[in-house]
C-alpha positions, 0 to 999 in steps of 0.5 A, a space after each residue: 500500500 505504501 507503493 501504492 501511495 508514492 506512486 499515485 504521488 509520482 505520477 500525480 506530479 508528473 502529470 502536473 508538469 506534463 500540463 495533464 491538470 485532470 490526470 493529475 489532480 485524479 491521482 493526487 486527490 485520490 492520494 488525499 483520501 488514502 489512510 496510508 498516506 503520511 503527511 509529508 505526502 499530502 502536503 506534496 499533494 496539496 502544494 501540487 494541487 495549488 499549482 494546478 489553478 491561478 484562482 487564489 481561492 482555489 491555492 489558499 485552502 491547498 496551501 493553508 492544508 499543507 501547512 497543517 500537514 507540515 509546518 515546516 513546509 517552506 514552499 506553502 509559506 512563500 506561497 501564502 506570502 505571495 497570495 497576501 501580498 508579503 513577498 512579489 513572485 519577481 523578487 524571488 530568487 533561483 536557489 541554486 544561482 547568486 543573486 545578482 549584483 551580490 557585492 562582497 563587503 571588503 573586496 574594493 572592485 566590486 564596491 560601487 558608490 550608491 545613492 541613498 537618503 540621510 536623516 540629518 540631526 541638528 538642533 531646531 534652536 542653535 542649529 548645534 548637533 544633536 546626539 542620543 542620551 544614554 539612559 535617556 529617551 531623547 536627543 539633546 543638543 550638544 551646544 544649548 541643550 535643547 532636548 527631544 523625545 525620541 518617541 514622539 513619532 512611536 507609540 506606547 506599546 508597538 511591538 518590535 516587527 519579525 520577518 518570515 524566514 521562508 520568505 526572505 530565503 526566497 529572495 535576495 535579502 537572504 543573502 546578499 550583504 549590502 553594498 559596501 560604499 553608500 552616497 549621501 547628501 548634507 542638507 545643511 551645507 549640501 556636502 557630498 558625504 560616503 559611508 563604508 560599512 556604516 549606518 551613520 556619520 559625521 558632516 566633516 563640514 558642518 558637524 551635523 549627525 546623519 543616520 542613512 535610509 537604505 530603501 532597496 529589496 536586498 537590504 533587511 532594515 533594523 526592526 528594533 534597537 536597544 538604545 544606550 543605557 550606560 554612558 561613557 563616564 560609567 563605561 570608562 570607570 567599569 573599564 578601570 576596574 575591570 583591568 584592576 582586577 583582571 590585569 596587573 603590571 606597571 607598563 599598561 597603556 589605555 584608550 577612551 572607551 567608545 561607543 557604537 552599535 553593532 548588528 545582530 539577527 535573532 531567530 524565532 526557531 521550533 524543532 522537535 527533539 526525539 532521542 532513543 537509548 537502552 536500558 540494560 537489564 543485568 540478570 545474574 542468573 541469565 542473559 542480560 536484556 537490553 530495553 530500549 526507550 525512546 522520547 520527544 518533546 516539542 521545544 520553541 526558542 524565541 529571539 536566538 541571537 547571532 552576531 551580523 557582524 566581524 567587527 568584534 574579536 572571535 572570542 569576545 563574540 559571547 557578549 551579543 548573549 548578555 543583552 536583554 533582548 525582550 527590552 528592544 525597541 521599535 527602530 527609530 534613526 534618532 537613537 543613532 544620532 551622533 553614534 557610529 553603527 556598523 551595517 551587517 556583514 552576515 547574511 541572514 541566512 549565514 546567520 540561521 546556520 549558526 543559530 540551527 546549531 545554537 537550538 541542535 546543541 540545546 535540544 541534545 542537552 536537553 534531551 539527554 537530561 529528560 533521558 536520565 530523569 525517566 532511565 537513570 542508567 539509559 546507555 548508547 543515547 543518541 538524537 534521532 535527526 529531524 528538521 529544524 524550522 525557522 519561522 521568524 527573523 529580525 534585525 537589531 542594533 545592540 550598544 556597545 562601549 569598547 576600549 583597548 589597552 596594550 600590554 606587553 607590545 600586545 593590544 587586547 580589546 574590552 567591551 562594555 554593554 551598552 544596556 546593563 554594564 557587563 564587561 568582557 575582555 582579553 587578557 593576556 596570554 599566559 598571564 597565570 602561567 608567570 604569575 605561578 612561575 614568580 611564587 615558585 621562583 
């Protein structure tokens, strides 16, 4: 019967392709009524069937079917998003050919100079430049102090926008990294301005505060922010003592801390983890038998955060976990006002690949513990592979206050967040080891 069942799915498929619509919607229809029929073939069936009419009344309740019998199913979403208007049949993409007019950040030939709007800062009163306030809701004038509510264009409550993640593998905003030299025109003294690899920038003319718009379909924008809580006499005075405490000797030399935001993508991810493994039964008076238990459960991770950005050295990239991503709010340029901001330079679908790994490594750990709590002395335990969906992605810009100190002809880099004042740092290499040589010398 199972034979049966693939075969009225092949030649149902076939059918379709060969323009056959009567012969194949017989043998797909027939498939959806067989009991032998898993779900993975009856969402094939209803997605073949959806392909078989223009109608949008017609491919929505084939669509909206194969997504109750898969989920996961990535075709039926593209589908429903272009029936509602979420994702243009043109934009989408062939998988297995680089989107083009891709451009790779840091190779210089394949950098062009692109035309974009800018946000310009100044103060409404001295026309001096206007800057973000950490821990404060407003931008304030760096010369009369005038200051502005950030949020006098948002409302309470808006909540931070995600994307469909099936949706944007479809297109070129999955994977394309943007341009890497971006033009932009001062509207105070009409200077021609150019950002690399930027968000924002300084007029060298006039001194007033630019935050760009990119608007292009290859772009992701910033959905939400984490605004500056901690300013920079606070980040300098945890910089010292952290150094007090993690680095000693005379001859250490030190830089200002300053301050920026750097990208990072989150992840809303669902999987199924399903584990097996044996119990042995030692009988003493016989041959020993071995049980075997199997288990699952259905885990969901909201906001699985990954760097979108090289900027920060390998081994300080964990602290892109410390933030308290729940308090991000909806984007708004001003609270990047005089700040430098770094653009991504991970695509969004690099980016997935990492944070798959994040829930897989999670997922077993967790397995495992369930594992033991029902056979304390379960053996050769092992995860069962099933898929790992990803629904749902975003943007964000996080604060960051870095500093640099060398020691020994060595330059290390220490990072302070920008929103609860943890601080992480390098330390010197082998610095333990001489401080156990020095006692036993």
């Amino acid at each position: 019967m199972l034979g049966d069942v693939r075969s009225q799915l092949v030649r149902g498929i076939a059918a379709a392709k060969a323009g056959d619509k009567a012969e194949a919607r017989r043998y797909l229809e027939r498939l959806l009524l067989d009991y032998a029929a898993t779900h993975a073939e009856k969402a094939q069936a209803h997605i073949w069937l959806a392909e078989l009419t223009d109608d949008p009344a017609e491919k929505r309740p084939h669509l909206e079917q194969a997504l109750a019998c898969d989920p996961n199913n990535a075709i039926a979403r593209r589908g429903l998003a272009v029936l509602e208007g979420r994702l243009k049949p043109e934009d989408v993409i062939n998988p297995d050919r680089q989107p083009a007019g891709e451009q790779v950040i840091g190779a210089a030939e394949s950098e062009t100079q692109q035309p974009v709007e800018a946000r310009r800062f100044v103060c409404p009163q001295c026309g001096g430049v206007m800057a973000f306030e950490p821990g404060e809701k407003a931008v304030r004038c760096t010369y009369c102090g005038h200051r502005q509510t950030v949020f006098s264009a948002l409302k309470d409550g808006l909540l931070v926008e995600e994307h469909d993640f099936a949706v944007a593998l479809a297109t070129a905003k999955g994977h394309v990294l943007p341009a890497g030299t971006h033009v932009c025109r001062c509207e105070g003294c009409q200077a021609r301005l150019v950002l690399t690899r930027e968000l924002s920038t300084h007029c060298p003319y006039c001194g007033s505060s630019h935050v760009i718009g990119i608007e292009t379909p290859e772009m992701v924008q910033p959905e939400g922010v984490i605004p500056f809580a901690i300013d920079a006499e606070q980040a300098q005075k945890s910089f010292r003592r952290w150094l007090d405490k993690n680095v000693k000797g005379d001859r250490i030399r030190t830089t200002r801390v300053r301050g920026l935001y750097l990208p990072a993508w989150t992840f809303d991810i669902s999987k199924e983890v399903r584990w097996r493994g044996v119990e042995p039964d030692n009988n003493r008076y016989g041959p020993s038998q071995k049980r075997i238990h199997e288990g699952s459960y259905f885990m969901l991770e909201d906001d699985i955060l990954v760097p979108a950005t090289h900027t920060l050295p390998q081994d300080l990239s964990g602290v892109f976990d410390k933030f308290l991503i729940k308090e991000a709010v909806p984007y708004d340029s001003a609270y990047l006002a005089n700040w430098p901001t770094a653009l991504y330079d991970i695509s969004v679908s690099d980016a997935s690949l990492l944070a798959r790994q994040i829930v897989l490594k999670k997922g077993k750990k967790t397995a495992h513990m369930q594992a033991l709590a029902r056979v304390p002395n379960i053996q050769d335990f092992q995860i069962v592979p099933t898929d790992i969906a990803v629904l749902s992605y975003k943007l964000v810009v996080l604060p960051f206050w870095i500093a640099n100190y060398r020691h020994e002809d060595n330059v290390y880099t220490v990072v302070i967040n920008g929103q609860t004042g943890q601080v992480s740092g390098q330390k010197p290499t082998g610095l333990l080891k001489k401080f156990f040589n020095s006692i036993f010398e």
